[in-house]
C-alpha positions as CSV (number, residue, x, y, z in Angstrom):
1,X,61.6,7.7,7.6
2,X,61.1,6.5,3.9
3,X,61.0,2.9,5.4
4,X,57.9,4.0,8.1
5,X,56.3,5.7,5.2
6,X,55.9,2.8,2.5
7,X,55.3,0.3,5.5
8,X,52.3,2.4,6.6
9,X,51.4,3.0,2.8
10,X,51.8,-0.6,2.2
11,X,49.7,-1.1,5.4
12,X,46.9,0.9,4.4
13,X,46.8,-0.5,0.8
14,X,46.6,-3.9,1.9
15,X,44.0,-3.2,4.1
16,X,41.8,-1.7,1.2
17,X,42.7,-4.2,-1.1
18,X,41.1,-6.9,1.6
19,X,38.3,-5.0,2.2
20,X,37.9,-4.9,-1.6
21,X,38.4,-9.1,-1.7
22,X,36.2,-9.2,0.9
23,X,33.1,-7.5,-0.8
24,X,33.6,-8.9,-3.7
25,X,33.6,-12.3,-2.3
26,X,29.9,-11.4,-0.3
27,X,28.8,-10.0,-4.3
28,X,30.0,-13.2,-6.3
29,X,28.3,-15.4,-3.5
30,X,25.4,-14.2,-4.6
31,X,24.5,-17.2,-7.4
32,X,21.1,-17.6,-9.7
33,X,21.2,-21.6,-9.1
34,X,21.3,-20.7,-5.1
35,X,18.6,-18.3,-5.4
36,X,16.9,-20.8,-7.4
37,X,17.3,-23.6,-5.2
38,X,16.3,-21.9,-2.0
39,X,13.0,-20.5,-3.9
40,X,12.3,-23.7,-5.3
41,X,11.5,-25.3,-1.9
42,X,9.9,-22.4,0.0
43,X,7.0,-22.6,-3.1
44,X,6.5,-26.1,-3.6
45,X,3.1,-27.5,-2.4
46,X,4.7,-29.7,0.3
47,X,5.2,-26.2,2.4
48,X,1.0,-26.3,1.5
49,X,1.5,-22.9,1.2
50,X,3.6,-21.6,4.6
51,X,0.3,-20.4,6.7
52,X,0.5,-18.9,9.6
53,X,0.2,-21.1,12.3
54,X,-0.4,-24.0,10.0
55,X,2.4,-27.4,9.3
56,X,3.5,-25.6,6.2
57,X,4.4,-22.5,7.8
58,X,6.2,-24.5,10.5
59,X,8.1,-26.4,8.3
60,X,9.4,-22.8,6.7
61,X,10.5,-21.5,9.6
62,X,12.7,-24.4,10.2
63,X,14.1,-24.7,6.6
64,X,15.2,-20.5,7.2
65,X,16.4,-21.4,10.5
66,X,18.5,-24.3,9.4
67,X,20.0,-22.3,6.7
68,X,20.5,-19.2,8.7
69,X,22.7,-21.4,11.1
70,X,24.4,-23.3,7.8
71,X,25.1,-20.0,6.4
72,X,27.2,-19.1,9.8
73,X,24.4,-16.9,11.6
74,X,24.1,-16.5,15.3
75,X,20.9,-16.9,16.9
76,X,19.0,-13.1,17.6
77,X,17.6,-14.9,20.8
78,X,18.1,-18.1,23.3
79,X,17.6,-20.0,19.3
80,X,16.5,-18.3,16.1
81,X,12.9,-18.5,16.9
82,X,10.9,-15.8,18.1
83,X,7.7,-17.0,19.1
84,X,4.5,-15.1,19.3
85,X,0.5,-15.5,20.3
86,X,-2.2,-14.4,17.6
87,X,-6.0,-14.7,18.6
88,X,-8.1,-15.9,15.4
89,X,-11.6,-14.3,15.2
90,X,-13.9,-15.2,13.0
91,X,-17.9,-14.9,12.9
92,X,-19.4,-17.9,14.9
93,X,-23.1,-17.9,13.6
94,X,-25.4,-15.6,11.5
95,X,-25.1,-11.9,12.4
96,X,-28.3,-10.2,13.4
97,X,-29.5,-6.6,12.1
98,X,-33.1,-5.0,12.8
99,X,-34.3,-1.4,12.6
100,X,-36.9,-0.5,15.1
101,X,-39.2,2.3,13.7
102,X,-41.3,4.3,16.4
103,X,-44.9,4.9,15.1
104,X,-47.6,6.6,16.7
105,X,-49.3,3.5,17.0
106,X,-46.4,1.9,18.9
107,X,-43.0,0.3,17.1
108,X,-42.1,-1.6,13.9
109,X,-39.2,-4.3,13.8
110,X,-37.8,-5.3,10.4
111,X,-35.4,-8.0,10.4
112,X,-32.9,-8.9,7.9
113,X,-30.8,-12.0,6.8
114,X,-27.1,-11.6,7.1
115,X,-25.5,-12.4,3.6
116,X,-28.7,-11.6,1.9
117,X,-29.3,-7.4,2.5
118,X,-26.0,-7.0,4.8
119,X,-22.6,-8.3,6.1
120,X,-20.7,-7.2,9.2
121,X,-17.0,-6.8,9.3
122,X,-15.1,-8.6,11.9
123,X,-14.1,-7.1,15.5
124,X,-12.6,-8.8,18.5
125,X,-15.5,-9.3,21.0
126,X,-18.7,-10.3,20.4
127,X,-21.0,-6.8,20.2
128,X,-25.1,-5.9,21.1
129,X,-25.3,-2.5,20.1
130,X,-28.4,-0.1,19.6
131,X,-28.5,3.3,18.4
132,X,-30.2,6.2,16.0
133,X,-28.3,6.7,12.8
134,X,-27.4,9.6,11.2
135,X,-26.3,10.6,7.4
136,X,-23.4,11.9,7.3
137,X,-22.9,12.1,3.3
138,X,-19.2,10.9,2.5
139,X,-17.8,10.9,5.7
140,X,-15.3,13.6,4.9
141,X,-14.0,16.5,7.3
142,X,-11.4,19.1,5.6
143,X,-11.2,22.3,7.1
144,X,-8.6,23.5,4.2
145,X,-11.4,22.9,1.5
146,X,-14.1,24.3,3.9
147,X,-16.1,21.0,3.4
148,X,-17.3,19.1,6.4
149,X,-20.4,16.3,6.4
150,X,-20.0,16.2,9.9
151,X,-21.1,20.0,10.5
152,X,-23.9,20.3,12.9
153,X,-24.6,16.4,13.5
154,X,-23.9,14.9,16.4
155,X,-23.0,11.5,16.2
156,X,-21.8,10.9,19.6
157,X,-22.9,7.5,20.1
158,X,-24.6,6.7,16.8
159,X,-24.4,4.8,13.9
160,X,-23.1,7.1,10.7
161,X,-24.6,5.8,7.3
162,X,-21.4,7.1,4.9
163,X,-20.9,6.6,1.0
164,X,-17.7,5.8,-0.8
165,X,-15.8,8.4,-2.9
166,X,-16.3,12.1,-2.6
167,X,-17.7,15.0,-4.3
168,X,-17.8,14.3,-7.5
169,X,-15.6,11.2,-7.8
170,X,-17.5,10.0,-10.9
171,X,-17.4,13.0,-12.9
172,X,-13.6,13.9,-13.3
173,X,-14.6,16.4,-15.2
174,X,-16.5,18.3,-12.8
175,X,-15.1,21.1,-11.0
176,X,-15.8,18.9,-7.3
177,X,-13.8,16.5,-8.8
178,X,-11.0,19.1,-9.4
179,X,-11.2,20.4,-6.1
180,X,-11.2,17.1,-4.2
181,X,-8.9,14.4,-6.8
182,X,-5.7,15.7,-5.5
183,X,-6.5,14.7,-1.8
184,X,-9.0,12.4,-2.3
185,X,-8.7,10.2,-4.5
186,X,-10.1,6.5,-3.7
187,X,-8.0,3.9,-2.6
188,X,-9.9,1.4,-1.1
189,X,-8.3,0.5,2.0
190,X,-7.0,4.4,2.6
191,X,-10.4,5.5,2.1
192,X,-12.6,3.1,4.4
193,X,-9.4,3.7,6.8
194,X,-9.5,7.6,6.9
195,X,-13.1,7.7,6.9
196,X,-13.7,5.0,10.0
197,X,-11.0,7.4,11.8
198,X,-13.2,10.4,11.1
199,X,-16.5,8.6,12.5
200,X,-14.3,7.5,15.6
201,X,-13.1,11.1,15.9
202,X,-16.8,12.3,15.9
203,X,-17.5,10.0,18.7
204,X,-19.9,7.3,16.2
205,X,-20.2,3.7,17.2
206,X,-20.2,2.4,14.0
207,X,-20.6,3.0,10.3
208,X,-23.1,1.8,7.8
209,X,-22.4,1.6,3.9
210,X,-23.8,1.0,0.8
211,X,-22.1,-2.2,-0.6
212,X,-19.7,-1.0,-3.3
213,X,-19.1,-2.2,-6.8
214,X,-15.9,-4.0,-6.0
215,X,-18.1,-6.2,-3.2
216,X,-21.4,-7.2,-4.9
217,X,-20.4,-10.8,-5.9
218,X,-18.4,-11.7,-2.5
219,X,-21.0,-12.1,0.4
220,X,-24.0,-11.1,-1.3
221,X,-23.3,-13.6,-4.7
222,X,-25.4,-16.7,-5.5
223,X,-23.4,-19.4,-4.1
224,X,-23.8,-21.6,-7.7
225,X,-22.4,-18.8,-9.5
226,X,-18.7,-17.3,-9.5
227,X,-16.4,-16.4,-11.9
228,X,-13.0,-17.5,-10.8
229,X,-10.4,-19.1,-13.2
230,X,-9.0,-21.7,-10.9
231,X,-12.2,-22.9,-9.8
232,X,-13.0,-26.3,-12.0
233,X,-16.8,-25.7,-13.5
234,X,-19.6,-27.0,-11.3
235,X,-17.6,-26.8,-8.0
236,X,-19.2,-24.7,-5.4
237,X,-16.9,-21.8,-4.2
238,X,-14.4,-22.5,-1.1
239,X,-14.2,-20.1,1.8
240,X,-12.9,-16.6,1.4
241,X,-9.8,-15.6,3.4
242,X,-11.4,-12.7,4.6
243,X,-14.2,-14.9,7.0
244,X,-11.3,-14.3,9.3
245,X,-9.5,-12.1,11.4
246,X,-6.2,-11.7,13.3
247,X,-4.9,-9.8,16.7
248,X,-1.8,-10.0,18.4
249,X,-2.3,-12.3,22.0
250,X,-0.6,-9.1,23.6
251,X,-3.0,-6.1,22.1
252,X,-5.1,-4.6,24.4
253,X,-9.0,-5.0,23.9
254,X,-10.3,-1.4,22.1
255,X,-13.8,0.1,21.5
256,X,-13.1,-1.8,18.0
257,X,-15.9,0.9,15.3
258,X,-18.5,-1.6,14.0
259,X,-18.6,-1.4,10.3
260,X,-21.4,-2.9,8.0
261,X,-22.2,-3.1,4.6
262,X,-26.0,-3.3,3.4
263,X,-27.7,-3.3,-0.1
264,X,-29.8,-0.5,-1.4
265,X,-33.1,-1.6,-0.5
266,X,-31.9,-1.7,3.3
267,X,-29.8,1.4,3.0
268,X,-33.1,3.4,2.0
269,X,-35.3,1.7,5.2
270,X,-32.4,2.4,7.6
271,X,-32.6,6.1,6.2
272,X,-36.3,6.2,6.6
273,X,-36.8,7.5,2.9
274,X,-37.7,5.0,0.6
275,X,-38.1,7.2,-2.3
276,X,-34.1,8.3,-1.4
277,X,-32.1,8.2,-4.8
278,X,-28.5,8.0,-4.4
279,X,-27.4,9.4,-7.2
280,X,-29.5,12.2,-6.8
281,X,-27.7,13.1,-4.0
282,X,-24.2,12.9,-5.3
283,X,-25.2,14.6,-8.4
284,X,-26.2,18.1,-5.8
285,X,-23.2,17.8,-4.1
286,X,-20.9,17.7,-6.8
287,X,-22.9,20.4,-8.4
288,X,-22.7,22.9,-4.9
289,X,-19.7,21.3,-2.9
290,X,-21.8,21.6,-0.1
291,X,-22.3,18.6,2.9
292,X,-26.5,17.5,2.7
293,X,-26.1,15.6,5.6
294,X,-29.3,14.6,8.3
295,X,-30.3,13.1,11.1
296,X,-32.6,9.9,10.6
297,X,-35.7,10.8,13.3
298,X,-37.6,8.4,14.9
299,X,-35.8,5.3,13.4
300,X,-32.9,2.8,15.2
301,X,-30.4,0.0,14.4
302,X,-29.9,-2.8,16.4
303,X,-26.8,-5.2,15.7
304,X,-25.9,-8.5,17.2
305,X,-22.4,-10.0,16.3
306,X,-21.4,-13.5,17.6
307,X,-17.8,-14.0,17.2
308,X,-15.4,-16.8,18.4
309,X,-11.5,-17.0,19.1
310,X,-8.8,-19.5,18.9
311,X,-5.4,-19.0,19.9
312,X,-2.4,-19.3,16.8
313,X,0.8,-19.6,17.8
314,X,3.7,-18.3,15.1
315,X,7.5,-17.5,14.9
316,X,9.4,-15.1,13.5
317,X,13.1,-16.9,12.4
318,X,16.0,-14.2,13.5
319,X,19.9,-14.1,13.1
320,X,22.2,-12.1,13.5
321,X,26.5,-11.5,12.1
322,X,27.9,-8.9,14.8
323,X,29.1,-6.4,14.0
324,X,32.3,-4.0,15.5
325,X,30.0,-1.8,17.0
326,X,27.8,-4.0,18.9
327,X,25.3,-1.0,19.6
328,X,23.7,-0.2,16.4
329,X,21.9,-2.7,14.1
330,X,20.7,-3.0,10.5
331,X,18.0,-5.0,9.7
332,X,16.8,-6.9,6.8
333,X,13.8,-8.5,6.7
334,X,10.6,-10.2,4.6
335,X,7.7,-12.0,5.4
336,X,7.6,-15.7,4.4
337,X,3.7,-16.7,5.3
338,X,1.9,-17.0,2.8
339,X,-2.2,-18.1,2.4
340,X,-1.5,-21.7,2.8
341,X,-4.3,-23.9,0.8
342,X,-7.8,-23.2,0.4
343,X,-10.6,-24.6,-2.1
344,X,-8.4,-27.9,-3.0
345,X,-5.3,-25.7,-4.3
346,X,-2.3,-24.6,-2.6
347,X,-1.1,-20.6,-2.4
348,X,2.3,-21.5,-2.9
349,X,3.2,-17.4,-3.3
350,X,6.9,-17.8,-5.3
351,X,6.8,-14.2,-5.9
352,X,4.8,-13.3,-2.5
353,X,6.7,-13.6,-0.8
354,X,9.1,-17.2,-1.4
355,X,10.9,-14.0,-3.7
356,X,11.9,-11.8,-0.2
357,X,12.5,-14.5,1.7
358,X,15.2,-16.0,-0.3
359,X,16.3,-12.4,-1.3
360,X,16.6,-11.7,2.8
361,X,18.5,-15.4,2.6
362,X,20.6,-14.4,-0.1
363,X,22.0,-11.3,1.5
364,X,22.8,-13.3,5.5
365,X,25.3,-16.0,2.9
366,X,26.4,-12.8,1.0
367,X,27.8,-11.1,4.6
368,X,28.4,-14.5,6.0
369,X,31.0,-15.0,3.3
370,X,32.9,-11.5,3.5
371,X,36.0,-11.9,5.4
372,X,35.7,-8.6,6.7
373,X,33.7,-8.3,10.0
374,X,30.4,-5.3,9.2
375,X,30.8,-2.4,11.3
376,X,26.9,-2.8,12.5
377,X,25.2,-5.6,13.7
378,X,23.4,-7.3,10.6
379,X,20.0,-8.5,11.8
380,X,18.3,-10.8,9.6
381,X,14.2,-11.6,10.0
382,X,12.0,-13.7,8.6
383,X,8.6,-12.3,9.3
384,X,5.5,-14.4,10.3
385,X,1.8,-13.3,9.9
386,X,2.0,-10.4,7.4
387,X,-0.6,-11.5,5.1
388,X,-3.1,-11.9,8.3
389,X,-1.9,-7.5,9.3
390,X,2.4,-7.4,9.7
391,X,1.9,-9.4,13.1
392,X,5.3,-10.6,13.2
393,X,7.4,-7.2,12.4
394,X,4.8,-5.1,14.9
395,X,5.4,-8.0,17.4
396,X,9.2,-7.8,16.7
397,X,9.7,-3.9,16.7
398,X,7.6,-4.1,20.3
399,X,9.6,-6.8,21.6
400,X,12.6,-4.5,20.8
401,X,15.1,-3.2,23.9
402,X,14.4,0.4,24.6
403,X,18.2,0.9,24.1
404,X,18.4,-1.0,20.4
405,X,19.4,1.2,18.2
406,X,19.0,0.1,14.7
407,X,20.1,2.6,12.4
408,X,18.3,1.7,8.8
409,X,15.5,-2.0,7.4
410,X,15.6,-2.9,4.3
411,X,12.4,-4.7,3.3
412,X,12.0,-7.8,0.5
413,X,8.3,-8.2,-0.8
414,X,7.6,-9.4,-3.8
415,X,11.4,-9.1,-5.9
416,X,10.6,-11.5,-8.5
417,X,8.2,-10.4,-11.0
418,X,7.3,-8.0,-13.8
419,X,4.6,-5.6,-13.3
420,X,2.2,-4.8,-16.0
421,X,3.4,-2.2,-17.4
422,X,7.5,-3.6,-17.2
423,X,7.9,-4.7,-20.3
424,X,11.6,-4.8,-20.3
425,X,11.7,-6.9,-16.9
426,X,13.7,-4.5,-15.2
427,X,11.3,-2.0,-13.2
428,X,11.7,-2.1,-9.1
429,X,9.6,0.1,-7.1
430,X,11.6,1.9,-4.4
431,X,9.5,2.7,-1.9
432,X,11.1,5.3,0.6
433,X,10.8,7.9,3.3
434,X,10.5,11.2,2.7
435,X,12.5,12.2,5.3
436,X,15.6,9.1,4.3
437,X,16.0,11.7,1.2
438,X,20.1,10.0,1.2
439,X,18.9,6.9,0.2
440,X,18.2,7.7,-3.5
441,X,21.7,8.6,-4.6
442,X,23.3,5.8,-3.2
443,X,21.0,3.3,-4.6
444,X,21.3,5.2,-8.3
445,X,25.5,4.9,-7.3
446,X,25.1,0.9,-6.7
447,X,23.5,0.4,-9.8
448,X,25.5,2.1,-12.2
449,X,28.8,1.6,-10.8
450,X,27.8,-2.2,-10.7
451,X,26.0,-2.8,-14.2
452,X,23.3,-4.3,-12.3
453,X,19.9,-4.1,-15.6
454,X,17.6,-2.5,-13.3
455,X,15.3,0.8,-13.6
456,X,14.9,2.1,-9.8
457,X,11.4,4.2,-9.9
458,X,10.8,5.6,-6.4
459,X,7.5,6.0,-4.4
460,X,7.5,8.5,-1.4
461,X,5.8,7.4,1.8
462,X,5.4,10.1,4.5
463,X,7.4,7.4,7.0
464,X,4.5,6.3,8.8
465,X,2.7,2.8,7.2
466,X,2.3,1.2,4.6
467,X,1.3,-2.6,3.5
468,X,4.2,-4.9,4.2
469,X,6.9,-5.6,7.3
470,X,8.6,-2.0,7.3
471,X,5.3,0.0,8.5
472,X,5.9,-0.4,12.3
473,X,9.6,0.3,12.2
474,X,8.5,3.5,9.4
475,X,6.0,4.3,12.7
476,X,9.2,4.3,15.3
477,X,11.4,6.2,13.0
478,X,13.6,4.2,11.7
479,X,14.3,5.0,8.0
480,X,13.8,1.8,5.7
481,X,13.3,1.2,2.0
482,X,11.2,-1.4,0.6
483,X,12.2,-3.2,-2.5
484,X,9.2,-4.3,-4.7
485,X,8.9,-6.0,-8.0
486,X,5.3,-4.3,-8.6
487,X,1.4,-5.7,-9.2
488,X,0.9,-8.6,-11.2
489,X,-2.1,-10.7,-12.2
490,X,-1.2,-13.6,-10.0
491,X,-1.4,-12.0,-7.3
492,X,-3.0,-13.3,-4.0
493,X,-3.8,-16.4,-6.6
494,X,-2.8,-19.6,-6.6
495,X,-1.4,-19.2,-9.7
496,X,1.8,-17.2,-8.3
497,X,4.0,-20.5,-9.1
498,X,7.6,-20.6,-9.3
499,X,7.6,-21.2,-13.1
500,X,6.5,-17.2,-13.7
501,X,9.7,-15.8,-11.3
502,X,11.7,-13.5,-13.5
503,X,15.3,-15.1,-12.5
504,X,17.3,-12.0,-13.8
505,X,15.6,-10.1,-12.3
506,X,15.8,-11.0,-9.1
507,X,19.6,-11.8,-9.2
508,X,20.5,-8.3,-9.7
509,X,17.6,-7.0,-6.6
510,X,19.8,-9.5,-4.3
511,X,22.9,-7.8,-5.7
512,X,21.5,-3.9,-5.4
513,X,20.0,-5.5,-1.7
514,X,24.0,-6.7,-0.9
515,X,25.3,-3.9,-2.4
516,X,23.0,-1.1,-1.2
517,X,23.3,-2.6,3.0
518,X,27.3,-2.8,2.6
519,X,27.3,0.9,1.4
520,X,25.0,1.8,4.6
521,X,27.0,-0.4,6.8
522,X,30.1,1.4,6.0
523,X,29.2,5.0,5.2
524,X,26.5,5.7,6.9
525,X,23.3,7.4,5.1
């Protein structure tokens, strides 16, 4: 009996002992001259900035492919590639904008120069559209604060003429401000987003607004003058990236909401009062908290948009290490497109995001290495098209078996850098779910019990978007954390070059990364 005892002790001890050789074989894998190595080619200007659809891009994909199948990985698919149709739109022509005023004495047409007094944002199809317009103030409908600019309008099949902000928003001291901050408070994209939902709710067919601060030297600027670092004095300014648009092959065609911008002069013609004074306006409402919305009379907009498409074709780069249990997955994925090379420089993006690439790398030779098989399938992705709107993680989470379970992402973006105010060069942002509330502890657990030099500062998301490649599996569910470096002045410049990456720094996210998707593998959340 003692015998059977200390063989099944001696069984059991050996077992943990090489499942304890085995992890630390995956965490000492996980080197600073690899990291640097693999980093160093993804940003170098001969991968002209990995663009979607573009050579560089291309070549990418097949440097993560190759090591993916050097680092022991099987392919997710028939080969690592998972290949997917984008449709480029961009604006083919000058936009046209008049407002037909009716007069007893018949009609008045003014026309307007695109560029000059407005700009039109771009949709999929090519649009004619003419309709009254109606003010509706800041666009805002919150039955909890009892405050609704839509109230009484209708707007059914109208344009809406909306300001930024809300009641308030440049007095903080006021008591609108009080009332509305909390809920309010302006983000750009979350606030043109919310408000274009509201006008689609309301049943408008587009939205008119006053160019904002943040736009009045983009399509409305001189083109002699700029003010742009990297732009060489006396050169004319390139093309923006944002002339151009992107939808997945496979989306259906939608009732896309027409948004355009205009100046002031054309705001107050389109609103029929030319004596209208803006800050007038918000000046009442933020003094009474009460809508002073109107219907325009007598007065409509006619719009003429010209677009034209091109087909793109990209690929997402996918392996896979199977697991025991062949029936549940965790994934671990960043993007590696980048903006490619506009105005005679290259985007080479080290930090955004060469950084989560080789992080995502980093962790496929970590598990590649353990001798111990993972309990899950570990499914690694290399994202195309997230710059352009997270085309390759929606395409991939559609193109997903209604039976795949996959149990937990972990998203790279950005693990390189220090943010403004990291003056230590140790700050990650933890961005989680609030309803993945397991996920703190054991990250706080991998970085103390490891020594791993990094302050974990946590952002909760309410599961359902966000701006990089976990938002469409954070829309199906699936509980995810996103690993992020923070904001830095280089970004979305060309000056995001390898010599700025914070080496340390990203050495111990790989190793939190390794450590954090081996504690999930085996325990669960």
């Amino acid at each position: 009996m003692k015998q059977a005892i200390f063989f099944f002790t001696f069984i059991q001890f050996s077992f943990l002992l090489f499942a304890q050789n085995s992890f630390e074989n995956g965490l000492k894998s996980i080197k600073k001259e690899v990291i640097q190595a693999e980093l160093e080619f993804l940003s170098s200007d001969y991968l002209e900035g990995r663009e979607m659809g573009q050579k560089g891009g291309y070549v990418a994909a097949e440097y993560i492919a190759s090591l993916m199948k050097l680092y022991g990985l099987q392919p997710l698919y028939n080969d690592y590639f998972q290949e997917f149709n984008v449709i480029e739109l961009k604006q083919n022509g000058n936009n046209e904008f008049r407002i037909k005023q009716k007069t007893k004495n018949g009609e008045i047409v003014l026309s307007f120069q695109d560029k000059v007094d407005f700009s039109i944002d771009i949709i999929d199809l090519s649009r004619n559209l003419e309709a009254q317009v109606v003010f509706a103030g800041y666009g805002i409908t919150d039955n909890t604060l009892g405050y609704d600019d839509y109230k009484g309008l209708d707007v059914n099949g109208k344009f809406v003429f909306i300001l930024d902000g809300f009641p308030g928003h440049t007095d903080k001291n006021s008591d609108a401000y009080k009332t509305f901050n909390q809920k309010y408070t302006i983000r750009r994209y979350a606030d043109n987003y919310s408000k274009a939902e509201n006008a689609k709710t309301h049943g408008a067919i587009g939205i008119i607004k006053l160019v904002a601060d943040y736009e009045k030297n983009t399509w409305n600027s001189n083109k002699h003058y700029f003010d742009e670092e990297m732009l060489k004095k006396g050169q004319f300014p390139g093309n923006s990236f944002y002339d151009k648009e992107y939808i997945l092959h496979e989306e259906q065609m939608t009732e896309e909401l027409l948004e355009i911008k205009v100046t002031k002069r054309l705001a107050k013609s389109i609103l029929g009062k030319k004596d209208f004074d803006f800050e007038t306006f918000e000046n009442q409402v933020k003094q009474n908290q009460k809508p002073q919305s109107f219907n325009v009379a007598e007065i409509f907009v006619e719009v003429k948009t010209n677009i034209a498409s091109s087909l793109v074709k990209c690929r997402n780069v996918c392996g896979i290490i199977k697991g025991k249990d062949t029936t549940t997955n965790i994934i671990v994925g960043a993007h590696y497109d980048h903006y490619g090379m506009y105005n005679n420089f290259i985007w080479n993006g080290a930090d955004d995001n060469g950084s989560g690439t080789t992080g995502m790398l980093t962790l496929a030779k970590a598990f590649s290495e353990m001798s111990e098989q993972p309990e899950h399938n570990l499914i690694f992705v290399a994202f195309d098209g997230e710059e352009k709107g997270l085309h390759g993680s929606t395409f991939f989470v559609s193109e997903m078996p209604a039976d795949m379970k996959v149990d937990y992402m972990l998203n790279f973006d950005m693990i390189s850098r220090n943010s403004r105010e990291d003056s230590l060069g140790n700050i990650c942002y933890i961005i989680l779910a609030n309803y993945n509330e397991n996920i703190q502890p054991v990250l706080e657990k991998s970085v103390s019990e490891n020594d791993l030099n990094l302050n974990l500062t946590y952002w909760p998301s309410d599961g359902k978007g966000g701006g990089s490649d976990h938002a469409p599996f954070a829309r199906k569910g699936i509980p995810y954390s996103f690993f992020w470096s923070g904001w830095h002045d280089d970004y979305h410049n060309p000056s995001d070059e390898i010599q700025k990456i914070n080496w340390d720094k990203m050495l111990n996210l790989c190793k939190l990364g390794f450590i954090h998707v081996y504690e999930i593998d085996r325990n669960g959340l």
